[in-house]
Every structure is written in C-alpha cells, then in structure tokens.
mmCIF entry with sequence, helices, sheets and N, C-alpha, C, O atoms, coordinates in Angstrom:
data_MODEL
# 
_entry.id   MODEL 
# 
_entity.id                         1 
_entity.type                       polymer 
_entity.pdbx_number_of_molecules   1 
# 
_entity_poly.entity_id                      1 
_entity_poly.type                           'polypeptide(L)' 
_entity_poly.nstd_linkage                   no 
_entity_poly.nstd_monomer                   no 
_entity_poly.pdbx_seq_one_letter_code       
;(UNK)(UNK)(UNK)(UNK)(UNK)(UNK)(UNK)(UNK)(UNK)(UNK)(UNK)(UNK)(UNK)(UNK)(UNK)(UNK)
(UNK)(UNK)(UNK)(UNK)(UNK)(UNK)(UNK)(UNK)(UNK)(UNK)(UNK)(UNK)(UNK)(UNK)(UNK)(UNK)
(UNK)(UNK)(UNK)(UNK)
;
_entity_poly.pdbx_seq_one_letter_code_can   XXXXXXXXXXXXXXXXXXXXXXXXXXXXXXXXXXXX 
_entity_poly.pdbx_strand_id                 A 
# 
loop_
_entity_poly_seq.entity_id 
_entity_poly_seq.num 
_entity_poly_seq.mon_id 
_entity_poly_seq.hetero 
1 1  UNK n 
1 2  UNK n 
1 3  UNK n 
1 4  UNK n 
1 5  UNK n 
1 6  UNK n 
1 7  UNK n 
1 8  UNK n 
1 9  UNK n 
1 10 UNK n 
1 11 UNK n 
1 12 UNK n 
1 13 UNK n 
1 14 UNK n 
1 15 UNK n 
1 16 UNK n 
1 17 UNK n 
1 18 UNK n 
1 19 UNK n 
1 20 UNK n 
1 21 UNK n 
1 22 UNK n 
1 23 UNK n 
1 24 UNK n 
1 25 UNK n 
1 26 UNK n 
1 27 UNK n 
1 28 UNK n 
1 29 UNK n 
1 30 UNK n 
1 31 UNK n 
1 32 UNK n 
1 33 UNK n 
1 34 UNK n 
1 35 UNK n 
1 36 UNK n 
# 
_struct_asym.id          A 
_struct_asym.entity_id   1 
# 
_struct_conf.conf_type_id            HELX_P 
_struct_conf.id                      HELX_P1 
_struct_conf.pdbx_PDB_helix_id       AA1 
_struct_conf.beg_label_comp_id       UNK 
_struct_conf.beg_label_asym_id       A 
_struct_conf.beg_label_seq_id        2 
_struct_conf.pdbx_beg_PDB_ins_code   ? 
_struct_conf.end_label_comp_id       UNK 
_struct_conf.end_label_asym_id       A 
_struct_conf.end_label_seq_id        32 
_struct_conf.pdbx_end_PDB_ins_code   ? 
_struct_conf.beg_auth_comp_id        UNK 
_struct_conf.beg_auth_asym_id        A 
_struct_conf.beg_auth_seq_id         2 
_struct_conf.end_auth_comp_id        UNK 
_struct_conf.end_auth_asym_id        A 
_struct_conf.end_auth_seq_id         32 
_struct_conf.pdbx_PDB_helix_class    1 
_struct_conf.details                 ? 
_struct_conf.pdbx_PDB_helix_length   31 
# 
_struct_conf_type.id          HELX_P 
_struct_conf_type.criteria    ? 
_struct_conf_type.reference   ? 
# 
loop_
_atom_site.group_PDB 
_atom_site.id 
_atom_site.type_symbol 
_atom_site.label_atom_id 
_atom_site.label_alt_id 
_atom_site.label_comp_id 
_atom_site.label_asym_id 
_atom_site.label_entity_id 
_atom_site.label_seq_id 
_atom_site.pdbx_PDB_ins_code 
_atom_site.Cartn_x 
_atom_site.Cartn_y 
_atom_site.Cartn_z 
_atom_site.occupancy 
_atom_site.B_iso_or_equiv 
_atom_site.pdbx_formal_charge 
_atom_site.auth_seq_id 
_atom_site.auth_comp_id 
_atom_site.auth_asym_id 
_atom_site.auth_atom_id 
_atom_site.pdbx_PDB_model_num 
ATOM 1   N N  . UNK A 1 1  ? 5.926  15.938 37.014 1.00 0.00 ? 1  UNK A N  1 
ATOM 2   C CA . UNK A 1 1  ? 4.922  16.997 37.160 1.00 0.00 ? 1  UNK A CA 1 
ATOM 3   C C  . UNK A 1 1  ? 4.823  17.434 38.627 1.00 0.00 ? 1  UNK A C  1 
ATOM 4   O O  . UNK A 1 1  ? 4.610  18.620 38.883 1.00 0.00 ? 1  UNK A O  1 
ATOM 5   N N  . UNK A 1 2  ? 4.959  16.579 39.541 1.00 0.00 ? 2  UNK A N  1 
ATOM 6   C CA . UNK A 1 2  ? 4.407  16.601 41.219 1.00 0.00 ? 2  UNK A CA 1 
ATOM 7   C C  . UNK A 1 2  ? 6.156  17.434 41.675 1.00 0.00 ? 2  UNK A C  1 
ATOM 8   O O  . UNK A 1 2  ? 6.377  17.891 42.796 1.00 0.00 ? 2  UNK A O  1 
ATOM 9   N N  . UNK A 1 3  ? 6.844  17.446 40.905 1.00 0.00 ? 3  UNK A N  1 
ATOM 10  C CA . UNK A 1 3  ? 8.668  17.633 41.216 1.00 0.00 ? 3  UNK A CA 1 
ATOM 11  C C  . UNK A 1 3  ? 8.310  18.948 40.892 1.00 0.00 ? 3  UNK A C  1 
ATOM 12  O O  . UNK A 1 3  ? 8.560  19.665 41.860 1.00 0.00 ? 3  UNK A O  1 
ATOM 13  N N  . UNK A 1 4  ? 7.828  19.591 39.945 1.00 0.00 ? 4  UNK A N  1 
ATOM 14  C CA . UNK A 1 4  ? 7.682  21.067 39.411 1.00 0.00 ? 4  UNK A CA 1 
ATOM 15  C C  . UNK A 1 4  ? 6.756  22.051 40.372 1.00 0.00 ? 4  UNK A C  1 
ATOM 16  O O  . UNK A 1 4  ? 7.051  23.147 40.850 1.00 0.00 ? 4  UNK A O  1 
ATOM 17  N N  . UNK A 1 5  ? 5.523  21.276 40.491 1.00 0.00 ? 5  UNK A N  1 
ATOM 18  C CA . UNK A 1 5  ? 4.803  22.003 41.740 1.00 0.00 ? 5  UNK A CA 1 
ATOM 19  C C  . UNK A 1 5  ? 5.348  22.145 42.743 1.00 0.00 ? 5  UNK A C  1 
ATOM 20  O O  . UNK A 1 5  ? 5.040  23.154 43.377 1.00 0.00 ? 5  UNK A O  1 
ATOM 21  N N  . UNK A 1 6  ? 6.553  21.063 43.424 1.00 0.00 ? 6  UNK A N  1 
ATOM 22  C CA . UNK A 1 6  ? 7.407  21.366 44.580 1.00 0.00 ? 6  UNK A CA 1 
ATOM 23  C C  . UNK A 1 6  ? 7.935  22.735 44.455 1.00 0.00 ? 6  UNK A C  1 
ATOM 24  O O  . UNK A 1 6  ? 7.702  23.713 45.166 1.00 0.00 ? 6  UNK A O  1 
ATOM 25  N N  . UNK A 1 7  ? 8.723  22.617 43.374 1.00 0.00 ? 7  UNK A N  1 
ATOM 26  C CA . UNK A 1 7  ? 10.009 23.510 43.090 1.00 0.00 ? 7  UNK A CA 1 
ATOM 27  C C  . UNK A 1 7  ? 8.789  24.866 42.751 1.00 0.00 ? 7  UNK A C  1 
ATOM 28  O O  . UNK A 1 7  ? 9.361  25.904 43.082 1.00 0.00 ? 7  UNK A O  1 
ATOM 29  N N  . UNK A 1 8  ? 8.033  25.040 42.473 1.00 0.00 ? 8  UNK A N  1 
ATOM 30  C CA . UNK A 1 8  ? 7.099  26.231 42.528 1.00 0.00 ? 8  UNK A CA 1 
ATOM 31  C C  . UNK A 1 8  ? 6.617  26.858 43.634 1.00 0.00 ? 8  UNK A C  1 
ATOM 32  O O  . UNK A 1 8  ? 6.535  28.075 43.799 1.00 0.00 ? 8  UNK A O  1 
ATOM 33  N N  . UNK A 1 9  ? 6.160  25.613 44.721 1.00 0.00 ? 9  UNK A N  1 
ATOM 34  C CA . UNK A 1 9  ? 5.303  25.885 45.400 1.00 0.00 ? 9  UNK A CA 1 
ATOM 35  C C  . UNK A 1 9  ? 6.855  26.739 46.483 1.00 0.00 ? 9  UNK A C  1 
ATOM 36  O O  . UNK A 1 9  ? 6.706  27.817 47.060 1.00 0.00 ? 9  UNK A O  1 
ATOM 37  N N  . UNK A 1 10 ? 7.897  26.108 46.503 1.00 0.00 ? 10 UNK A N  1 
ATOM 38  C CA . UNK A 1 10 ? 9.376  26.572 47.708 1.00 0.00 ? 10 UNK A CA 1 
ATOM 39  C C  . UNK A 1 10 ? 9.670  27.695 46.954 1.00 0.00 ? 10 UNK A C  1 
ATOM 40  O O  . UNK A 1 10 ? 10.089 28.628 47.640 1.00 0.00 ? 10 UNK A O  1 
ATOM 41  N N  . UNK A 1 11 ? 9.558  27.990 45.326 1.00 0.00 ? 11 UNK A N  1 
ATOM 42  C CA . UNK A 1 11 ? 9.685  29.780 45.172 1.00 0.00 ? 11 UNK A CA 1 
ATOM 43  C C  . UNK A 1 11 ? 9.056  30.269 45.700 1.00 0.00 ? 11 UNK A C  1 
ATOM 44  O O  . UNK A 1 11 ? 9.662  30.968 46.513 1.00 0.00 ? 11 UNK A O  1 
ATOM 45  N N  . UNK A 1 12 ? 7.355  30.426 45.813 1.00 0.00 ? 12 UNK A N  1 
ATOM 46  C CA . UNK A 1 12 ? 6.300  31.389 45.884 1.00 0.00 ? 12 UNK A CA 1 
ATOM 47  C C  . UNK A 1 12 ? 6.967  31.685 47.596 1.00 0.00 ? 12 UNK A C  1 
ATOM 48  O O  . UNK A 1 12 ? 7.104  32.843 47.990 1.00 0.00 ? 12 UNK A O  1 
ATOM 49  N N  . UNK A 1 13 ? 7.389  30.305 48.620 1.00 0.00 ? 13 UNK A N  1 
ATOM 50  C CA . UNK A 1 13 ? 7.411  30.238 49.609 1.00 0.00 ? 13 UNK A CA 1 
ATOM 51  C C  . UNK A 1 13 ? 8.910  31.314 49.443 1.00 0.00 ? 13 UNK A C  1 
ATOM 52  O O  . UNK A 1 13 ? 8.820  32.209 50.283 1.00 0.00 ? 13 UNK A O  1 
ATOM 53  N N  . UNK A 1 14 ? 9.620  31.385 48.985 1.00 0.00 ? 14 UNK A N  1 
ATOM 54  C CA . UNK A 1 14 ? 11.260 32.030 48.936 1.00 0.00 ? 14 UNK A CA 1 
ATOM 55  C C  . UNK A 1 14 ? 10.191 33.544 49.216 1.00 0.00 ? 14 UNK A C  1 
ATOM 56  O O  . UNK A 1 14 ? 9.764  34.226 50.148 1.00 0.00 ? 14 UNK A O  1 
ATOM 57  N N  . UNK A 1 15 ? 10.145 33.473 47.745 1.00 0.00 ? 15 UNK A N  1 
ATOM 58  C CA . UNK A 1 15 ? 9.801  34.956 47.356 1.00 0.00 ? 15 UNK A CA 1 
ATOM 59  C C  . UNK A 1 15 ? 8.903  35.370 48.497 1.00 0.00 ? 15 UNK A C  1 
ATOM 60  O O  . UNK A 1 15 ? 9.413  36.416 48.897 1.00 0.00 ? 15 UNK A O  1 
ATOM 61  N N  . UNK A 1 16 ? 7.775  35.096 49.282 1.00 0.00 ? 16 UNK A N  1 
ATOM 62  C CA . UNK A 1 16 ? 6.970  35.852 50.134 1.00 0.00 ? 16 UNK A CA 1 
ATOM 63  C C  . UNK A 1 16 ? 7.825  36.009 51.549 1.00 0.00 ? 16 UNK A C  1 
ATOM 64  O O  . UNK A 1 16 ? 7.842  37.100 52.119 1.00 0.00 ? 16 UNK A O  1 
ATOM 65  N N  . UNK A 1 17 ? 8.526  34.874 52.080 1.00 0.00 ? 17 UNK A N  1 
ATOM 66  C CA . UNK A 1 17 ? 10.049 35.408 53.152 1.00 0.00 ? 17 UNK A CA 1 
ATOM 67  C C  . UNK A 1 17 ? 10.355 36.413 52.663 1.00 0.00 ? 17 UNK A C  1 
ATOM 68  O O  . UNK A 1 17 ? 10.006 37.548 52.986 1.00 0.00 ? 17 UNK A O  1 
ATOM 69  N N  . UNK A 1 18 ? 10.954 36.121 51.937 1.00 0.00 ? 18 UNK A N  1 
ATOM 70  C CA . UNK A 1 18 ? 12.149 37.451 51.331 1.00 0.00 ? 18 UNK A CA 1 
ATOM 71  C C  . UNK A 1 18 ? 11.001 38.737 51.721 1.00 0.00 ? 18 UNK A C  1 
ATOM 72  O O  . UNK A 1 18 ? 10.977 39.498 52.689 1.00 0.00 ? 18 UNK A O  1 
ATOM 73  N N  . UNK A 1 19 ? 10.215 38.635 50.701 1.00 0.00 ? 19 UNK A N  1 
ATOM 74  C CA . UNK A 1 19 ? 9.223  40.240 50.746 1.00 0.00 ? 19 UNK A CA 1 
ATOM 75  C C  . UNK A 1 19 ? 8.771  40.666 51.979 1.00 0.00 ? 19 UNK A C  1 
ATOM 76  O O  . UNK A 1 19 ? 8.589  41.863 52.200 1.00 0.00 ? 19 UNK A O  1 
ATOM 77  N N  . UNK A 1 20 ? 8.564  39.781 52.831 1.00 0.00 ? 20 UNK A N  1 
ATOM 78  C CA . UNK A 1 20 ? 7.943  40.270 54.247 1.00 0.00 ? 20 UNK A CA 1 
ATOM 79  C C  . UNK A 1 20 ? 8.874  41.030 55.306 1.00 0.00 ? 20 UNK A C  1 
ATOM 80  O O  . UNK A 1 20 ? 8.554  41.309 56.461 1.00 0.00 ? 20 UNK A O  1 
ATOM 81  N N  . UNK A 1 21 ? 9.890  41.263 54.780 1.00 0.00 ? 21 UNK A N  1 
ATOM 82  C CA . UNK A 1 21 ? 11.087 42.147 55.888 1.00 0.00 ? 21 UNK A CA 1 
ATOM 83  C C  . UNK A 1 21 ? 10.651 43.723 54.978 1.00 0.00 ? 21 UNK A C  1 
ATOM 84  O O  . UNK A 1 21 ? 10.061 44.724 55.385 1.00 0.00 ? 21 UNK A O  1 
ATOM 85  N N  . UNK A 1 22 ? 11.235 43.392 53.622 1.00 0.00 ? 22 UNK A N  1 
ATOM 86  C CA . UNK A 1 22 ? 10.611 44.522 52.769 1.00 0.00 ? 22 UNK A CA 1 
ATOM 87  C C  . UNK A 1 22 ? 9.687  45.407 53.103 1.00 0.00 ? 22 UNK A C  1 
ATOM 88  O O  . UNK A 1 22 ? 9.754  46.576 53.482 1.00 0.00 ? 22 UNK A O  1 
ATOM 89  N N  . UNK A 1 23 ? 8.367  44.298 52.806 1.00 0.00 ? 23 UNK A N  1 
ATOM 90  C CA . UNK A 1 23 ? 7.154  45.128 52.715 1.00 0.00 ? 23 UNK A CA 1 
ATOM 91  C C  . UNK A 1 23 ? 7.130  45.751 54.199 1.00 0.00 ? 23 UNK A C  1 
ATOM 92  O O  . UNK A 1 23 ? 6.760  46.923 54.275 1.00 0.00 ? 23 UNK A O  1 
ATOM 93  N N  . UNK A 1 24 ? 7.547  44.971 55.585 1.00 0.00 ? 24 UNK A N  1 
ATOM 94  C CA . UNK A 1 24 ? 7.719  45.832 56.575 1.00 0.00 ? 24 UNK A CA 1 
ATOM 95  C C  . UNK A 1 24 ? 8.124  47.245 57.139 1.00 0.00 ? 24 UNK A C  1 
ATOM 96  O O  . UNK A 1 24 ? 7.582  48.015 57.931 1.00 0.00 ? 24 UNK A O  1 
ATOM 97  N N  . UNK A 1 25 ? 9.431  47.281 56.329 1.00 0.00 ? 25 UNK A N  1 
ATOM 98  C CA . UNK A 1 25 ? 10.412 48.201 56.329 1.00 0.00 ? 25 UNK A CA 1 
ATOM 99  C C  . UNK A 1 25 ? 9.798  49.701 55.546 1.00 0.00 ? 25 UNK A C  1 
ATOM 100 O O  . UNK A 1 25 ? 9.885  50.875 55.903 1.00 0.00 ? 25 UNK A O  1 
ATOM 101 N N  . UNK A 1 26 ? 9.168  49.073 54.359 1.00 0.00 ? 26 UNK A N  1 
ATOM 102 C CA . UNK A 1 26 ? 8.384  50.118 53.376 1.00 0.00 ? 26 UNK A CA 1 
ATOM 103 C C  . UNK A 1 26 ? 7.227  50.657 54.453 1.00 0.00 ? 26 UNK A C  1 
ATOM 104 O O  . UNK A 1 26 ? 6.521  51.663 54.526 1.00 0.00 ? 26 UNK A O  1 
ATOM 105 N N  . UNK A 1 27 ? 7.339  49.933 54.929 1.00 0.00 ? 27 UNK A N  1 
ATOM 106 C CA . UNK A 1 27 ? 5.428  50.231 56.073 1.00 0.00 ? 27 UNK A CA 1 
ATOM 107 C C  . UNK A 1 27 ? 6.348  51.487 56.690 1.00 0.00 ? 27 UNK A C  1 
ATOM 108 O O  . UNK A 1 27 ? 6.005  52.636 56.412 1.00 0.00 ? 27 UNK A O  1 
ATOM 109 N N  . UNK A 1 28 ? 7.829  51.189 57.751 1.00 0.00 ? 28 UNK A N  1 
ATOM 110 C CA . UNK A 1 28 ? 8.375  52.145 58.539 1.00 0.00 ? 28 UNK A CA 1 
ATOM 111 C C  . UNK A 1 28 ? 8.808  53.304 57.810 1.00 0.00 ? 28 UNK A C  1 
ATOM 112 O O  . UNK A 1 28 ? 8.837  54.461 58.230 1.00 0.00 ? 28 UNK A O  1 
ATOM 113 N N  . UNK A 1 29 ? 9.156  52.862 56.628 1.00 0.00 ? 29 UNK A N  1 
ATOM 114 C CA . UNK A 1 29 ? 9.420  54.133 56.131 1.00 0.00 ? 29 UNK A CA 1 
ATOM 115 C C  . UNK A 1 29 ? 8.221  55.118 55.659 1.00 0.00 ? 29 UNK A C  1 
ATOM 116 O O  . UNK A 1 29 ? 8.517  56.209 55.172 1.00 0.00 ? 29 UNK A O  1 
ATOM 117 N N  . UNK A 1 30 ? 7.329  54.862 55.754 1.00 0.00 ? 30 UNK A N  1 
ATOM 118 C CA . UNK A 1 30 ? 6.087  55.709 55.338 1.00 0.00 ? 30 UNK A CA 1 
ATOM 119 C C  . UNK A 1 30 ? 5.773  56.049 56.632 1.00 0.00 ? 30 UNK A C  1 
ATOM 120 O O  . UNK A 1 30 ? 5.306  57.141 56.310 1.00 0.00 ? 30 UNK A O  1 
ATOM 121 N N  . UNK A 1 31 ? 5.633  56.030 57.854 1.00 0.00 ? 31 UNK A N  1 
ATOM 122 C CA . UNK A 1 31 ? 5.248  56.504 58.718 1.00 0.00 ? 31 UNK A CA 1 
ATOM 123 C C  . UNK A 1 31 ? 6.040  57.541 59.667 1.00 0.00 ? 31 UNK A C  1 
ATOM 124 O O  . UNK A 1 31 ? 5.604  58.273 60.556 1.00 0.00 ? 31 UNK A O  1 
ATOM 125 N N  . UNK A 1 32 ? 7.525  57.332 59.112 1.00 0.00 ? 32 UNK A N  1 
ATOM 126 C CA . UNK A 1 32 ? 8.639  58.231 59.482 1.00 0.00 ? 32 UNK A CA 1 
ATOM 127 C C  . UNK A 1 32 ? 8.210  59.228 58.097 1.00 0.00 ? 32 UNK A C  1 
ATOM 128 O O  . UNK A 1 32 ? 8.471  60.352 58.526 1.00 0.00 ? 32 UNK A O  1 
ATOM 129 N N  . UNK A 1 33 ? 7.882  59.342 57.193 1.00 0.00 ? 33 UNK A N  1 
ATOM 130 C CA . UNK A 1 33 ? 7.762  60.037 56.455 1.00 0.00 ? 33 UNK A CA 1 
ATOM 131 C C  . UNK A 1 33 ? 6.185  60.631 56.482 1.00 0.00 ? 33 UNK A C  1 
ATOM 132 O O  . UNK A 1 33 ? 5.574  61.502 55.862 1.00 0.00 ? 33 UNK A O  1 
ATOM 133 N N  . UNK A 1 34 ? 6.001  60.065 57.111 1.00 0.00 ? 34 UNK A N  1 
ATOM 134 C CA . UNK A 1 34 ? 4.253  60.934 57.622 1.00 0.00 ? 34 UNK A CA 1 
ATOM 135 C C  . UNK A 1 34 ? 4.887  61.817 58.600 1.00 0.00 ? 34 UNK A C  1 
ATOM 136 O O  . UNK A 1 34 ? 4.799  63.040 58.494 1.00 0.00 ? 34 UNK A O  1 
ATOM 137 N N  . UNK A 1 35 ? 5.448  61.310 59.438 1.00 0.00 ? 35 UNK A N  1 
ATOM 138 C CA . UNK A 1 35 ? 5.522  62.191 60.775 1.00 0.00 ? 35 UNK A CA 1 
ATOM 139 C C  . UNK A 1 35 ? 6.620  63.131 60.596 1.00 0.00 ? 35 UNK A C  1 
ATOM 140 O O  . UNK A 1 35 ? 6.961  63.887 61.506 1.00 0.00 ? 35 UNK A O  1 
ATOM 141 N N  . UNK A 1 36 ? 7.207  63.111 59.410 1.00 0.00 ? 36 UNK A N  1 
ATOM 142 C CA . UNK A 1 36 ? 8.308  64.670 59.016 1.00 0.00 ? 36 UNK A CA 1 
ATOM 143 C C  . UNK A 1 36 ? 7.487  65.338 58.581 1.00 0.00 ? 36 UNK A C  1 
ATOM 144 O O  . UNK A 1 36 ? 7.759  66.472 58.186 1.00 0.00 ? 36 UNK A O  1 
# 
C-alpha cells in the first residue's frame, strides 16, 4: 500500500515538472499575442 502512494505521489511530482515549462510557455504565448 505505502509502495503505491510512492509510485503516485513521483507521478503527480513527474506530471507537475513536466507542466511547468508548458504552462510557462502558454503564459508567453498569450502575451505575444496580446501585444499583436
């Protein structure tokens, strides 16, 4: 049970790395697209 919460808790941790270049990038692209 304590092995599964690991392996859960290092996705949530994958997945929010991963998204945080993303969600950045989405930020730049909306503000280059404000300012056209």
């Amino acid at each position: 049970m304590s092995e599964r919460i690991f392996i859960d808790s290092d996705v949530i941790l994958d997945v929010a790395l991963a998204r945080q270049p993303f969600v950045h990038a989405s930020q730049i692209v909306l503000t280059l697209c404000e300012k056209g």
